[in-house]
KOLSEMAR-213136 format. One record per residue (C-alpha): chain; residue number from 1; x, y, z. Coordinates in nm, 4 decimals. Example, Ala and Ser with C-alpha at 12.3 -4.5 7.8 and 13.67 -1.06 7.14 Angstrom:
2
node chain: A n: 1 east: 1.2300 north: -0.4500 up: 0.7800
node chain: A n: 2 east: 1.3670 north: -0.1060 up: 0.7140
***
This chain:
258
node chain: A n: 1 east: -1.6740 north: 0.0760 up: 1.9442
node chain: A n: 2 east: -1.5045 north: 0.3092 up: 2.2160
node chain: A n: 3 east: -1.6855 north: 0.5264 up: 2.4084
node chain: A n: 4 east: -1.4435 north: 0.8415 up: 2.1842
node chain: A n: 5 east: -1.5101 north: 0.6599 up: 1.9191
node chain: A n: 6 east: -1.9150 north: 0.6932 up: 1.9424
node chain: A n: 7 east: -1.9100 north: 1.0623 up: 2.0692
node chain: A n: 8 east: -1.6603 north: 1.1669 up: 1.7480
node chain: A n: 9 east: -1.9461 north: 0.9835 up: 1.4765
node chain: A n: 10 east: -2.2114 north: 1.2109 up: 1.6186
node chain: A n: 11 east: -2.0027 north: 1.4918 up: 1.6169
node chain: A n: 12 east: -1.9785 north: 1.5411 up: 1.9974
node chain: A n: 13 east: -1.5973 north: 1.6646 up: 1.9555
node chain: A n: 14 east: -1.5164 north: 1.8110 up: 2.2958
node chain: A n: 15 east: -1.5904 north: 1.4739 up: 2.4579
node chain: A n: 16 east: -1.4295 north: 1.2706 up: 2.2061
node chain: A n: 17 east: -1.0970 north: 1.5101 up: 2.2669
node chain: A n: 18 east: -1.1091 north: 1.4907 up: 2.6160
node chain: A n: 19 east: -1.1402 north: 1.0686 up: 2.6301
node chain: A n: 20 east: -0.8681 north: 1.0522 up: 2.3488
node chain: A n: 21 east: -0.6508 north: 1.2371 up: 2.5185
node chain: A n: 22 east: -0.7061 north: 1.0529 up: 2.8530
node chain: A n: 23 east: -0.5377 north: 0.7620 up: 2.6437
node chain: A n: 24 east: -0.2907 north: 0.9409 up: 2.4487
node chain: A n: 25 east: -0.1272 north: 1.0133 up: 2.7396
node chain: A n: 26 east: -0.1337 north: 0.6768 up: 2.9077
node chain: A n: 27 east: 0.0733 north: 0.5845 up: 2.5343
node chain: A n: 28 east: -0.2355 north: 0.4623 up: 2.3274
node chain: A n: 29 east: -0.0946 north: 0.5274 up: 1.9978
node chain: A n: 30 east: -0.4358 north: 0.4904 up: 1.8486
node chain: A n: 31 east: -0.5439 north: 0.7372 up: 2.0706
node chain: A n: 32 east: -0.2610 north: 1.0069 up: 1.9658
node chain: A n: 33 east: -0.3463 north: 0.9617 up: 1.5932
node chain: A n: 34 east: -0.7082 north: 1.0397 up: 1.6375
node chain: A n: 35 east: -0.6013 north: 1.3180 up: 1.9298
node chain: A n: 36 east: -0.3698 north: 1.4570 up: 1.6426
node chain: A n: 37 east: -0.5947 north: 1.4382 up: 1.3807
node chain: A n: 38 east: -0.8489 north: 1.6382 up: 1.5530
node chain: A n: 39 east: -0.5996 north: 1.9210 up: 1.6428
node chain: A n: 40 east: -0.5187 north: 1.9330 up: 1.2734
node chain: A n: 41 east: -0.8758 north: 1.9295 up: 1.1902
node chain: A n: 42 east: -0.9826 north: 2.1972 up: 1.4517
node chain: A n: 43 east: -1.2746 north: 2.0007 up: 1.6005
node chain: A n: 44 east: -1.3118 north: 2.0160 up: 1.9456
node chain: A n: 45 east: -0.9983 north: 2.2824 up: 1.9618
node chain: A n: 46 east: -0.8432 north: 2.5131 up: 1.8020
node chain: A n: 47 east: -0.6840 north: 2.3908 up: 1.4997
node chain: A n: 48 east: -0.3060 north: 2.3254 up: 1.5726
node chain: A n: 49 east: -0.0804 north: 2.1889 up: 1.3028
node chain: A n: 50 east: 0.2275 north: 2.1456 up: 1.5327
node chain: A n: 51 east: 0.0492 north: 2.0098 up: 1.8540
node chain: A n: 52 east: -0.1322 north: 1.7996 up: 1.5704
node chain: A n: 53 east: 0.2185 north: 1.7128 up: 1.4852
node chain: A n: 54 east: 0.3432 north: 1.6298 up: 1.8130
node chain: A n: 55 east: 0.0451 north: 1.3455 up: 1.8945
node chain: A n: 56 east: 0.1759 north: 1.1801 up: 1.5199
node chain: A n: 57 east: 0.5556 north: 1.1549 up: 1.5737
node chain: A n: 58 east: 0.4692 north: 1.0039 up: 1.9254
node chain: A n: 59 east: 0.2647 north: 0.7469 up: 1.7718
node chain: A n: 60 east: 0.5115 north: 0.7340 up: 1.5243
node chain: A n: 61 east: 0.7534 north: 0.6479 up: 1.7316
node chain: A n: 62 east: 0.6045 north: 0.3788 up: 1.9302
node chain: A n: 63 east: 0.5186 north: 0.1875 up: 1.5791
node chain: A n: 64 east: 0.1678 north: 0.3160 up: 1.4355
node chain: A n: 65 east: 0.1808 north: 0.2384 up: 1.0976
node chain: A n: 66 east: -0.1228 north: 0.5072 up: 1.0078
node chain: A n: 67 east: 0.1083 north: 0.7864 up: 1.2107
node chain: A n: 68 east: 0.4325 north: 0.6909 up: 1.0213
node chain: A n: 69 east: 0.2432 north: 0.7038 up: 0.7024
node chain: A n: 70 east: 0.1246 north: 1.0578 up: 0.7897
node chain: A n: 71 east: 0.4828 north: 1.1824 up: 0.8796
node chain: A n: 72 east: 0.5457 north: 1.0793 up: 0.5656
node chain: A n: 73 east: 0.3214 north: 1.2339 up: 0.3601
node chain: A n: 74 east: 0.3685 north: 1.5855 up: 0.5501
node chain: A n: 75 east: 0.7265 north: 1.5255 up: 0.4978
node chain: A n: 76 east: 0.6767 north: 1.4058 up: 0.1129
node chain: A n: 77 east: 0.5018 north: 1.7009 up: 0.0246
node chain: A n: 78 east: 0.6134 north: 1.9987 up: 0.2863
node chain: A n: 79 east: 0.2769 north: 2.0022 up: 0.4426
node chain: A n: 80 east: 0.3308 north: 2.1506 up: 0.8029
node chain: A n: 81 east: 0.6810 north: 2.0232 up: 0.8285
node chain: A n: 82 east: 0.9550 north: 2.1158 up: 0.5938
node chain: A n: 83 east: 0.9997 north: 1.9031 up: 0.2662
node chain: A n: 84 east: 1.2604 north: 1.6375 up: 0.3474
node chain: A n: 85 east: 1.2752 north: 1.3325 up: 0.1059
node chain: A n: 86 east: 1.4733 north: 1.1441 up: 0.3396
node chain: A n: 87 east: 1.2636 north: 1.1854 up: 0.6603
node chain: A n: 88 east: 0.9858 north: 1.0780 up: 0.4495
node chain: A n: 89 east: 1.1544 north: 0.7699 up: 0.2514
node chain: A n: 90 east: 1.2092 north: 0.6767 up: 0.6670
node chain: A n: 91 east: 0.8854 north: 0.7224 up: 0.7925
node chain: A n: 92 east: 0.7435 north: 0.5786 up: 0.4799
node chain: A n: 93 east: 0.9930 north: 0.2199 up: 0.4799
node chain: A n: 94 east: 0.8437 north: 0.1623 up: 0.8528
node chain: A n: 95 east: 0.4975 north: 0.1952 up: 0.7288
node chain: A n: 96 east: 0.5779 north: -0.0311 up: 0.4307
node chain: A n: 97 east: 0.7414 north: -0.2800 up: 0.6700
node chain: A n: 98 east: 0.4174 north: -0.3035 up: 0.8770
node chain: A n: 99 east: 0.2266 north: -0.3947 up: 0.4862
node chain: A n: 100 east: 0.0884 north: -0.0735 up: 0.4860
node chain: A n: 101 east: -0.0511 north: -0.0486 up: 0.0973
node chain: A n: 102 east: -0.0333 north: 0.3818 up: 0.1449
node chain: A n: 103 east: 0.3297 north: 0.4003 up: 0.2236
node chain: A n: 104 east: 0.4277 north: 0.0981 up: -0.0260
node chain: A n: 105 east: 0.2755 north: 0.3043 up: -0.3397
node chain: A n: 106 east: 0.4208 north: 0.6497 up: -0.1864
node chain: A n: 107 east: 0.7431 north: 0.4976 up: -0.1819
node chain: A n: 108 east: 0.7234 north: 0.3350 up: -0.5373
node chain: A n: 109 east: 0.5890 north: 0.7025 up: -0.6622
node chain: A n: 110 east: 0.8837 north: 0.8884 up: -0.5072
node chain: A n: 111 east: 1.1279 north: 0.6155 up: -0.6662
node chain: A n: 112 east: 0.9364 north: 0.6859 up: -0.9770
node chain: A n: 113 east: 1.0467 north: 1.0786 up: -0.9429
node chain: A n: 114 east: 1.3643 north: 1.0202 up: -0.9083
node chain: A n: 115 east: 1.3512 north: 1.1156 up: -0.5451
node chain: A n: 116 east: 1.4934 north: 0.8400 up: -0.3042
node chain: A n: 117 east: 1.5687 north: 0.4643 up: -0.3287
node chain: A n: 118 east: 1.3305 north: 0.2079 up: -0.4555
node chain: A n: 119 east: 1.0697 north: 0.0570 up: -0.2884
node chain: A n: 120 east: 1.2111 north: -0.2652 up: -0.1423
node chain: A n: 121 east: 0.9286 north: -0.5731 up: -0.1931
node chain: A n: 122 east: 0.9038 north: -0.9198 up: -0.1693
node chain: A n: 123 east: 0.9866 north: -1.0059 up: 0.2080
node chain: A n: 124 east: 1.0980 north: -0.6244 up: 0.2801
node chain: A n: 125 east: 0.7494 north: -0.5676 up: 0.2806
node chain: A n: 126 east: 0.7261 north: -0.7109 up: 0.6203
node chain: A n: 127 east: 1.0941 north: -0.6255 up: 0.7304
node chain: A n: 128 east: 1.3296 north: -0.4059 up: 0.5887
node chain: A n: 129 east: 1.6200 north: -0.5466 up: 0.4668
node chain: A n: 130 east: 1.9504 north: -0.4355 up: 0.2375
node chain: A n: 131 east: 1.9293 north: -0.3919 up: -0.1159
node chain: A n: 132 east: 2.0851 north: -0.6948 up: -0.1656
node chain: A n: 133 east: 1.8641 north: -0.9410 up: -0.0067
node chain: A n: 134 east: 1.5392 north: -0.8042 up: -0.2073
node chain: A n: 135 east: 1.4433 north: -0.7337 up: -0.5597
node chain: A n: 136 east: 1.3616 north: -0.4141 up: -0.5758
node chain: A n: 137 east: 0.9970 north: -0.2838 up: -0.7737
node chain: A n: 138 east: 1.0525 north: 0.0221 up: -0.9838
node chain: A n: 139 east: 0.7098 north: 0.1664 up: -1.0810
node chain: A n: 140 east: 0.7186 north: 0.3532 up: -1.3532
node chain: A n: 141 east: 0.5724 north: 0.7025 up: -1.4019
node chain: A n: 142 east: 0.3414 north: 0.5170 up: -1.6792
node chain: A n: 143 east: 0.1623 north: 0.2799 up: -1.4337
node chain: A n: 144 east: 0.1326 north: 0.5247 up: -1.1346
node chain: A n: 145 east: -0.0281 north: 0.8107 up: -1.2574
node chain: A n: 146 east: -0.2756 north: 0.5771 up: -1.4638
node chain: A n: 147 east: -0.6607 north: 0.5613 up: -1.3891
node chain: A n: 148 east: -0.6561 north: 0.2551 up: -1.3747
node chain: A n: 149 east: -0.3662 north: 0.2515 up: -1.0784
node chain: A n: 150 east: -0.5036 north: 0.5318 up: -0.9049
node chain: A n: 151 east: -0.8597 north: 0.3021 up: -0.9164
node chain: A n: 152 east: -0.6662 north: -0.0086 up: -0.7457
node chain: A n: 153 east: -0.7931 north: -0.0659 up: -0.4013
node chain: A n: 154 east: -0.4993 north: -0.1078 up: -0.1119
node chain: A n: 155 east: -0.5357 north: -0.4994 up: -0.1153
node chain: A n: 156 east: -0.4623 north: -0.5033 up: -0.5274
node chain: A n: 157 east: -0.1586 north: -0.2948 up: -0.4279
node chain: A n: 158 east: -0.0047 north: -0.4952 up: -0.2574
node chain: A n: 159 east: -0.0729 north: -0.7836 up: -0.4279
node chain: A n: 160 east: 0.0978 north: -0.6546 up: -0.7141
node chain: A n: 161 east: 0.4151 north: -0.5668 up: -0.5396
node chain: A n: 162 east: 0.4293 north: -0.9044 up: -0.3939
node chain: A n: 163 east: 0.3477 north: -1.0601 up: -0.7159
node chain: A n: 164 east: 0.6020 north: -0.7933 up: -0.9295
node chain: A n: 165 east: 0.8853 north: -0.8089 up: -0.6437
node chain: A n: 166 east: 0.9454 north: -1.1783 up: -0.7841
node chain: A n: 167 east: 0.9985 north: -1.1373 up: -1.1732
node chain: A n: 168 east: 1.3772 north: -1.1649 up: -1.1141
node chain: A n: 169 east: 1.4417 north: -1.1082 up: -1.5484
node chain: A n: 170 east: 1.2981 north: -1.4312 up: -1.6896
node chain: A n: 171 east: 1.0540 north: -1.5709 up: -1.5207
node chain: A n: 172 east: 0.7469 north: -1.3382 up: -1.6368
node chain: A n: 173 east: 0.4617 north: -1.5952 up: -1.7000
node chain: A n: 174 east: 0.5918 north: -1.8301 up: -1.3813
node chain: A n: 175 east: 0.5134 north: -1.6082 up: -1.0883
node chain: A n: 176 east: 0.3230 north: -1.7385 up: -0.8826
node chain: A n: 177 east: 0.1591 north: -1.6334 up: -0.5173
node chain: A n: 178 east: -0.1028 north: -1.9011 up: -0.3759
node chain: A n: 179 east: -0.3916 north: -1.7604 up: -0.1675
node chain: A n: 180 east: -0.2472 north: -1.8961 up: 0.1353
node chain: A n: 181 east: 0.0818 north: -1.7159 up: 0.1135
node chain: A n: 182 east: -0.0814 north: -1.3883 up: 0.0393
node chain: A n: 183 east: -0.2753 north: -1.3993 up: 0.3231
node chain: A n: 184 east: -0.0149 north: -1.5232 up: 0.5322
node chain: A n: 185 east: 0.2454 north: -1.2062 up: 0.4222
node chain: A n: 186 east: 0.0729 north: -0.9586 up: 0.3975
node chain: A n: 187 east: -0.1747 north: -0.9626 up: 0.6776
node chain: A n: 188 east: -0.5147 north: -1.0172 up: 0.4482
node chain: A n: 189 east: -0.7662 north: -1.2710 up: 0.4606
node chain: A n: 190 east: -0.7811 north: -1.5415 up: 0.1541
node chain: A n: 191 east: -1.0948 north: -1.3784 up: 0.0183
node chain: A n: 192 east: -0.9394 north: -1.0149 up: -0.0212
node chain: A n: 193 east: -0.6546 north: -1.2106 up: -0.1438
node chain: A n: 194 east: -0.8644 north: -1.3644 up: -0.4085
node chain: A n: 195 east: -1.0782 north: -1.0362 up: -0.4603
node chain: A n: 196 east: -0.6963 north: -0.8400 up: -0.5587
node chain: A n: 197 east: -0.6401 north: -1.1064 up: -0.8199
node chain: A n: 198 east: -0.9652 north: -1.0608 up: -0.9676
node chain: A n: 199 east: -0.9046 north: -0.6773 up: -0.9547
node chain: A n: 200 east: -0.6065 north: -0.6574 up: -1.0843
node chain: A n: 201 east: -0.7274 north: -0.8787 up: -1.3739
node chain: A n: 202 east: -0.9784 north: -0.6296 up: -1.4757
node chain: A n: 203 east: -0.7755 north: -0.3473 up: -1.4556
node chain: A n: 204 east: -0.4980 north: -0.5151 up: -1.6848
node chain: A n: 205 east: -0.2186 north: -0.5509 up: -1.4364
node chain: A n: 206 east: -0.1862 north: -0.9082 up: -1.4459
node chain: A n: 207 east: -0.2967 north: -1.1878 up: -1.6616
node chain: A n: 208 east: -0.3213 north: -1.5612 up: -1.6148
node chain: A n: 209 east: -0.0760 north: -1.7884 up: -1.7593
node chain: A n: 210 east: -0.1872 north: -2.1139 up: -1.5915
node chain: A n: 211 east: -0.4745 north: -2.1667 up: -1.3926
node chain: A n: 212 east: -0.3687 north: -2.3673 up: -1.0293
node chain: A n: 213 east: -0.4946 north: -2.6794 up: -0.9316
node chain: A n: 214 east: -0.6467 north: -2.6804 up: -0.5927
node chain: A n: 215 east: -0.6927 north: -3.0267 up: -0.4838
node chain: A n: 216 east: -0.3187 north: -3.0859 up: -0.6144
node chain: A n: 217 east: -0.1772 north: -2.7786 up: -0.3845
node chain: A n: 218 east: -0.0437 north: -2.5987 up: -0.7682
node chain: A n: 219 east: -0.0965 north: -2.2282 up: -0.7624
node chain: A n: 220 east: -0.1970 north: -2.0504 up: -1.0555
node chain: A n: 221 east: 0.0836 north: -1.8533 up: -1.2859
node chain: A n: 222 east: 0.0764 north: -1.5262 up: -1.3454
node chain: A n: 223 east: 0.2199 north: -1.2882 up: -1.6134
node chain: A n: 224 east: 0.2938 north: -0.9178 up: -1.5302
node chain: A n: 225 east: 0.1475 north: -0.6894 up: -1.8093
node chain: A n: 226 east: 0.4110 north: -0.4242 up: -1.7814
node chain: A n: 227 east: 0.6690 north: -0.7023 up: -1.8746
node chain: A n: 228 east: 0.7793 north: -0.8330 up: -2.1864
node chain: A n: 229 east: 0.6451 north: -1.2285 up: -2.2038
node chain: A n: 230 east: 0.8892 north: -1.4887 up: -2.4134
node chain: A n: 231 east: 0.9863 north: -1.2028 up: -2.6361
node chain: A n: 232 east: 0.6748 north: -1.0678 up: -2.7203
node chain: A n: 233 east: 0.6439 north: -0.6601 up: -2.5843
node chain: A n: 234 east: 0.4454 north: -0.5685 up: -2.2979
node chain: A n: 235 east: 0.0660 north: -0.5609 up: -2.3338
node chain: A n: 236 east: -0.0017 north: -0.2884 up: -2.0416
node chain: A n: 237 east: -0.3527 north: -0.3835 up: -2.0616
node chain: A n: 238 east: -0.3936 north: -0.1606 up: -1.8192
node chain: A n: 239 east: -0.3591 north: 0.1303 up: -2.0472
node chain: A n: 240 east: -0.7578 north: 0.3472 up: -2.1310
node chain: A n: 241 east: -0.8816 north: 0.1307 up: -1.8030
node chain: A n: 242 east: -1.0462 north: 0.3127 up: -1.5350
node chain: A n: 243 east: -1.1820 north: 0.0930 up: -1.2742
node chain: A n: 244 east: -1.2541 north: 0.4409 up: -1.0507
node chain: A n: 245 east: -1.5091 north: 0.5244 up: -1.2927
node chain: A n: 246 east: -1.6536 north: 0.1738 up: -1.2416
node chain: A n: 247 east: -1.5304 north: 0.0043 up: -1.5372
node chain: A n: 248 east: -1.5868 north: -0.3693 up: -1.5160
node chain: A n: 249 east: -1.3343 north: -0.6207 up: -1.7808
node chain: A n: 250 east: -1.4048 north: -0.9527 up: -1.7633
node chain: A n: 251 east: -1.0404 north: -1.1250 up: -1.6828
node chain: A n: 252 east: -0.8651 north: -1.2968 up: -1.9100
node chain: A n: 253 east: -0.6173 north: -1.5865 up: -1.9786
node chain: A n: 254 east: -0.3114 north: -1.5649 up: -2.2074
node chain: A n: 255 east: -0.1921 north: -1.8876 up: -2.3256
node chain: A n: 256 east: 0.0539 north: -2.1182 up: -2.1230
node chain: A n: 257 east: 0.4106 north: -2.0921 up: -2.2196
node chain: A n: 258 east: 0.5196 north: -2.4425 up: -1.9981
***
């Protein structure tokens, strides 16, 4: 833990403004997000929303995920910087693009109001690329302002946009992501990999179609639950689940349709 680091936790602000901003200003990006976050905050100065401001969009600019999710919130939702939909969609794709969970659900939820372009998944998650190259996730207003999808941790999030970026119209019931290649696209280890499964079995997201075969290399097969399966509606299990209130399902397994 940094020295700026140790004095912020026990609220020794001054000290932890003046080391930050040693570092800001050598270019730490790190630095400037905690620097602007404290100028926001007021602690250790006078609360200033623009210099606050200023330490983000440098950050921004030099790649910090964290500070190009906050542009895009303040931008999103005219907090200290006018509203602009498109300066946030921006700020918000290079977050995504970095796997940033935040900015991937912001995005989906503005798509979901009718205020920008979707939410690019599958490999955009990583890099942005055209329209045309990715299947695009539309999350409905139905699944986002759920309990049960405002309960998901950041990990499930992303699972499910990895999972839900490959239903390409028939294939419900076949997706498939293997620990391995969750952990190797979007940045987590195989355990919170496995842990987002679990989670978003509980909370009725996904369900298990066929359960993988380690030993033979076979990953498991998943069903999305906001999908219709082999002509049979859409269970959105999800629906009355509220896993922030600490509601624990046990998972379950709908029958294979190979």
């Amino acid at each position: 833990m940094s020295d700026a680091q140790s004095a912020y936790d026990r609220g020794d602000y001054p000290t932890a403004l003046q080391l930050w901003s040693a570092r800001a200003l050598r270019g730490e990006a790190s630095a400037q997000v905690n620097l602007g976050w404290m100028h926001a905050r007021g602690q250790g100065t006078p609360r200033n929303l623009a210099e606050a401001i200023r330490w983000f969009r440098l950050a921004a600019e030099a790649g910090d995920a964290s500070a190009q999710t906050t542009l895009g919130v303040m931008y999103a939702g005219g907090r200290g910087l006018p509203r602009d939909d498109v300066e946030a969609i921006k700020w918000f794709r290079l977050a995504a693009a970095q796997g940033r969970a935040v900015a991937q659900a912001a995005l989906a939820e503005m798509d979901a109001e009718g205020r920008g372009a979707p939410l690019q998944v599958g490999r955009s998650v990583r890099e942005v690329e055209p329209a045309s190259k990715a299947q695009a996730v539309h999350l409905s207003p139905e699944i986002l302002h759920s309990p049960a999808w405002r309960g998901l941790s950041g990990p499930a999030v992303k699972v499910w946009l990895e999972l839900r970026s490959r239903f390409t119209g028939g294939n419900n019931g076949q997706l498939t992501l293997s620990l391995d290649e969750g952990a190797r696209l979007l940045r987590l280890g195989k355990a919170t990999v496995k842990r987002a499964f679990d989670e978003l079995q509980d909370a009725g997201f996904i369900a298990l179609t066929s359960r993988g075969q380690w030993k033979g290399r076979i990953p498991s097969k998943w069903a999305m639950t906001d999908l219709d399966l082999d002509g049979e509606r859409a269970t959105k299990a999800w629906q009355g689940r509220n896993l922030a209130n600490g509601e624990k399902l046990g998972t379950t397994m709908v029958p294979s349709r190979d």
